[in-house]
Biotite code that builds the C-alpha atoms (Angstrom):
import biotite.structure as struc

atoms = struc.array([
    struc.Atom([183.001, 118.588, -33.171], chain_id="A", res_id=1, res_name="UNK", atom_name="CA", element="C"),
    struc.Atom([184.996, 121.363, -32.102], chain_id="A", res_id=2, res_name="UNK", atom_name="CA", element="C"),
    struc.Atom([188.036, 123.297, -34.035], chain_id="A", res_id=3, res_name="UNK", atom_name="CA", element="C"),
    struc.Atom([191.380, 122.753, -33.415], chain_id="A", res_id=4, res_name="UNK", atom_name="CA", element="C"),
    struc.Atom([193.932, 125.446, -31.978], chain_id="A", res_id=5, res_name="UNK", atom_name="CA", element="C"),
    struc.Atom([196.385, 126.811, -34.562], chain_id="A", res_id=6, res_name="UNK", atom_name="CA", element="C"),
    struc.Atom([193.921, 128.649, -36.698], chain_id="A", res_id=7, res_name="UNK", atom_name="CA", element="C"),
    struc.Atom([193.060, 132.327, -36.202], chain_id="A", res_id=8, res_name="UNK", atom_name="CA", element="C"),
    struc.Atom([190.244, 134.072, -37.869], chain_id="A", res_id=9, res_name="UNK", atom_name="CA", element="C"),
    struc.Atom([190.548, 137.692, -38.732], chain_id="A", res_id=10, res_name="UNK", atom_name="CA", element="C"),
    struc.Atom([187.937, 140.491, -40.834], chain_id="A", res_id=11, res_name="UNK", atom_name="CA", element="C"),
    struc.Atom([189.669, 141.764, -43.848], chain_id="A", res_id=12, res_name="UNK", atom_name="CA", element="C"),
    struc.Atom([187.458, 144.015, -45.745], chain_id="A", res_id=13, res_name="UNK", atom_name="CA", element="C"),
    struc.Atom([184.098, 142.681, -45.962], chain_id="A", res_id=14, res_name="UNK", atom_name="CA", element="C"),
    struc.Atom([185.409, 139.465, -45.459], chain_id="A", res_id=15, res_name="UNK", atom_name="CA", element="C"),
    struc.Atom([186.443, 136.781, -42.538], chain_id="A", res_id=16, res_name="UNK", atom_name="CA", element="C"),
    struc.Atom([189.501, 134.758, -43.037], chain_id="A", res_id=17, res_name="UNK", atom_name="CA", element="C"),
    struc.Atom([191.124, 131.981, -41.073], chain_id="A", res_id=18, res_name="UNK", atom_name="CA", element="C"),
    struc.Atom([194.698, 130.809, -41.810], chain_id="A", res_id=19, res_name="UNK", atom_name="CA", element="C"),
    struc.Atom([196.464, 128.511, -39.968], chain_id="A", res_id=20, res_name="UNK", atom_name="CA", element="C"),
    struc.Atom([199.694, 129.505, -37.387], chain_id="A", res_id=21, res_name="UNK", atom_name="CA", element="C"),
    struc.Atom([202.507, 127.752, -36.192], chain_id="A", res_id=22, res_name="UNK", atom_name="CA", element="C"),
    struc.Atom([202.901, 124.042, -36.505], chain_id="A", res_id=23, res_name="UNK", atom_name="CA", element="C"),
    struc.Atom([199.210, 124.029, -38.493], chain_id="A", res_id=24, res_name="UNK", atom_name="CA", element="C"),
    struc.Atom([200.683, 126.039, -40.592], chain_id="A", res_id=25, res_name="UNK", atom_name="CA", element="C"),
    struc.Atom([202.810, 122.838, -42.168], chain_id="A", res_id=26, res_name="UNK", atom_name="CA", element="C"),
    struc.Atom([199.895, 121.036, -42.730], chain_id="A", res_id=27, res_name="UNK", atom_name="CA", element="C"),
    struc.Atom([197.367, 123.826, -44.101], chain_id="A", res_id=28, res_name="UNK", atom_name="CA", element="C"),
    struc.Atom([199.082, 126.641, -45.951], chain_id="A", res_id=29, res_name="UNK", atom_name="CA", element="C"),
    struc.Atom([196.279, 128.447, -47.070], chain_id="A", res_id=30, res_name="UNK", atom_name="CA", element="C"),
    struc.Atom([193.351, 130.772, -46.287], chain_id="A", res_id=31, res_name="UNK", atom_name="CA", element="C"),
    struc.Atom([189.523, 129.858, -45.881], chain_id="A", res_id=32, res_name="UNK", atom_name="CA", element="C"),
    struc.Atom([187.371, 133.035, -46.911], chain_id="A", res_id=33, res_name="UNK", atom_name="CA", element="C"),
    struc.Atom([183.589, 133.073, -45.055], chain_id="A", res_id=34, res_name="UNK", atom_name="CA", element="C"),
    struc.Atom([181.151, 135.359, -44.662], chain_id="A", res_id=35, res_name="UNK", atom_name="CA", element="C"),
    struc.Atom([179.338, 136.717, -41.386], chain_id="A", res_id=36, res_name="UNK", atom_name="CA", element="C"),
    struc.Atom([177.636, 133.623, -41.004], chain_id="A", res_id=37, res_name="UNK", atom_name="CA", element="C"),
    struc.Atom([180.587, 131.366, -41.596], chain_id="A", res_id=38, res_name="UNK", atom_name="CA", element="C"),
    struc.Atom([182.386, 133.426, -38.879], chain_id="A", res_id=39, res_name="UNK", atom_name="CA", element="C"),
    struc.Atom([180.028, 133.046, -36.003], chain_id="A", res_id=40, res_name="UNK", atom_name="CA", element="C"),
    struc.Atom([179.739, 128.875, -37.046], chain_id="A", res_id=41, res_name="UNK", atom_name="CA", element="C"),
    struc.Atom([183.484, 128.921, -36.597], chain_id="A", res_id=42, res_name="UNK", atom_name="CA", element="C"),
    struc.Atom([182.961, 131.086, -32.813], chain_id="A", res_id=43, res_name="UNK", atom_name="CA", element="C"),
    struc.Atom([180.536, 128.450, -32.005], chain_id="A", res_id=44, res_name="UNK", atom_name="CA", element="C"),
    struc.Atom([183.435, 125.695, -32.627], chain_id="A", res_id=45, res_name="UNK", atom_name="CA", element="C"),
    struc.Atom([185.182, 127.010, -29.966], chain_id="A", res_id=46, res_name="UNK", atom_name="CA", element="C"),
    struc.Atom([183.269, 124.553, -27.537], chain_id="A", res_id=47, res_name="UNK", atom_name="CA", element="C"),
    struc.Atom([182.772, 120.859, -28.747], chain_id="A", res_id=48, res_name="UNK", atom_name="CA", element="C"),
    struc.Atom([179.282, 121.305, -30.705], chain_id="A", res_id=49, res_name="UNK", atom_name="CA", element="C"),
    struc.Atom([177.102, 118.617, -32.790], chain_id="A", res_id=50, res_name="UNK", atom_name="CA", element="C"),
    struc.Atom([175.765, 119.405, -35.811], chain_id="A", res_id=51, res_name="UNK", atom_name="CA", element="C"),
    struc.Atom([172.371, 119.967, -34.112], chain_id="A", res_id=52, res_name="UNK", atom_name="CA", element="C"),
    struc.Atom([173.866, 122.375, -31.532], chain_id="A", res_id=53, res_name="UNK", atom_name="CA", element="C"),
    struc.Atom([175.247, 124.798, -34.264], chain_id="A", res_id=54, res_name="UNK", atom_name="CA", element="C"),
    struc.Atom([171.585, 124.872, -36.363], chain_id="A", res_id=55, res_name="UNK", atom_name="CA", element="C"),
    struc.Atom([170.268, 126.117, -32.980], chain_id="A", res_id=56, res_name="UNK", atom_name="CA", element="C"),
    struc.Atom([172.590, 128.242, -32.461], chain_id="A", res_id=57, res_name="UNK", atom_name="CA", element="C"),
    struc.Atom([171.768, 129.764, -36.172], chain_id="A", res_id=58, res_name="UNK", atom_name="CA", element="C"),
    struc.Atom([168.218, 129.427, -35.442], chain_id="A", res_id=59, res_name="UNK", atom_name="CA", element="C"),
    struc.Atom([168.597, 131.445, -32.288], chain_id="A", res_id=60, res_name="UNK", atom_name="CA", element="C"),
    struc.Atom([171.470, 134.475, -33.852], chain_id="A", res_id=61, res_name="UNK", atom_name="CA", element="C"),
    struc.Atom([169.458, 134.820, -37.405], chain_id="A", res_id=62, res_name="UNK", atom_name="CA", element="C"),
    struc.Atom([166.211, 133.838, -36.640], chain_id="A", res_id=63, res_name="UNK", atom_name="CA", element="C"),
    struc.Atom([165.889, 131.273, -39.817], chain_id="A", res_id=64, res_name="UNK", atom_name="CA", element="C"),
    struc.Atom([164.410, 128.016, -39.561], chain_id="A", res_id=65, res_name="UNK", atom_name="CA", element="C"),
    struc.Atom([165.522, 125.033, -39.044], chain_id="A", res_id=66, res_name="UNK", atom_name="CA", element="C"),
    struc.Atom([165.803, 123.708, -42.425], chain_id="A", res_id=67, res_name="UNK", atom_name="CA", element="C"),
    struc.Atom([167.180, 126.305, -43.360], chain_id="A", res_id=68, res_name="UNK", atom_name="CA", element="C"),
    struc.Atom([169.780, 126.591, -40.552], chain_id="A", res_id=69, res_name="UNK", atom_name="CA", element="C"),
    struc.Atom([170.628, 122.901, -40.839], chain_id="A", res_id=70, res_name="UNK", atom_name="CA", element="C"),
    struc.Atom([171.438, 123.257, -44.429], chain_id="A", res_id=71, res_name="UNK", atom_name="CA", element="C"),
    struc.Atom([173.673, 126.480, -43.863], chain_id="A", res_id=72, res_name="UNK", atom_name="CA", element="C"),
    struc.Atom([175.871, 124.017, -40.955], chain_id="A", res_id=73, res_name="UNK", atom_name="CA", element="C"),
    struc.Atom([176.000, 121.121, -43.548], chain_id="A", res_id=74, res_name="UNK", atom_name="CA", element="C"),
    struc.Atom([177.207, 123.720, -46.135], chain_id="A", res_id=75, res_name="UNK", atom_name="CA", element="C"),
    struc.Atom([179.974, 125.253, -43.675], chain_id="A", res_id=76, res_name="UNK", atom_name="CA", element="C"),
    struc.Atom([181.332, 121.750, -42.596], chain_id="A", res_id=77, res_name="UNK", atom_name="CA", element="C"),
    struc.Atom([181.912, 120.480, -46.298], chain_id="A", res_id=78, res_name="UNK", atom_name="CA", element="C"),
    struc.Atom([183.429, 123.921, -46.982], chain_id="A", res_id=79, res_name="UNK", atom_name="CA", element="C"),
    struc.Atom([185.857, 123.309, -44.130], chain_id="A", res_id=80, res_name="UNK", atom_name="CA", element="C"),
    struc.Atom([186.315, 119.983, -44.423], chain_id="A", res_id=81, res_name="UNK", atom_name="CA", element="C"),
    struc.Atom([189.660, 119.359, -46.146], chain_id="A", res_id=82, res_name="UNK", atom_name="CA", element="C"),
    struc.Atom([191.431, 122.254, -44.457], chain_id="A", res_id=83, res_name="UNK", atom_name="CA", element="C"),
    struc.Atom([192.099, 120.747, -40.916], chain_id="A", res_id=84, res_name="UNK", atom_name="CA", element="C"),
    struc.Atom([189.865, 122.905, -38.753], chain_id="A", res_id=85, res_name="UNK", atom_name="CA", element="C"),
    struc.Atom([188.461, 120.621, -37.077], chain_id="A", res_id=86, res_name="UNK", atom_name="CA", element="C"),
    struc.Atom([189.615, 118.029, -34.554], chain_id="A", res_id=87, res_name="UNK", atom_name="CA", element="C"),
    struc.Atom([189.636, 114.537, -35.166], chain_id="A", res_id=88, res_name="UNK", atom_name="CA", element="C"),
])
């Protein structure tokens, strides 16, 4: 999976938010609020990752386990699911 162009995340306050620009911006007119760890997840997305790739990826920046880690992807890709993030 990988996220799509037309979204831009920025820090405001304590928080990350990504809203959508341009023509995404007719389909999702909203914001998604995350937190640090939601942030780098959507970094990672830059490149086409599996689900398996991004747990690593926490495993490796956090230092959590994998159970842990997978659970914390699973939770970020339901949270993002509806908004168009991600590519097809």
């Amino acid at each position: 999976m990988k996220r799509k162009d037309g979204f831009v995340m920025r820090k405001v306050g304590e928080r990350w938010v990504v809203v959508a620009v341009g023509e995404e911006s007719k389909h999702f007119n909203g914001m998604v609020r995350m937190n640090d760890s939601g942030a780098f997840l959507y970094r990672q997305l830059e490149q086409e990752k599996t689900k398996e790739e991004l747990a690593l990826a926490m495993v490796q920046e956090y230092g959590i386990d994998e159970t842990t880690a997978a659970k914390g992807v699973d939770k970020f890709l339901e949270a993002i699911a509806d908004t168009g993030i991600l590519e097809d």
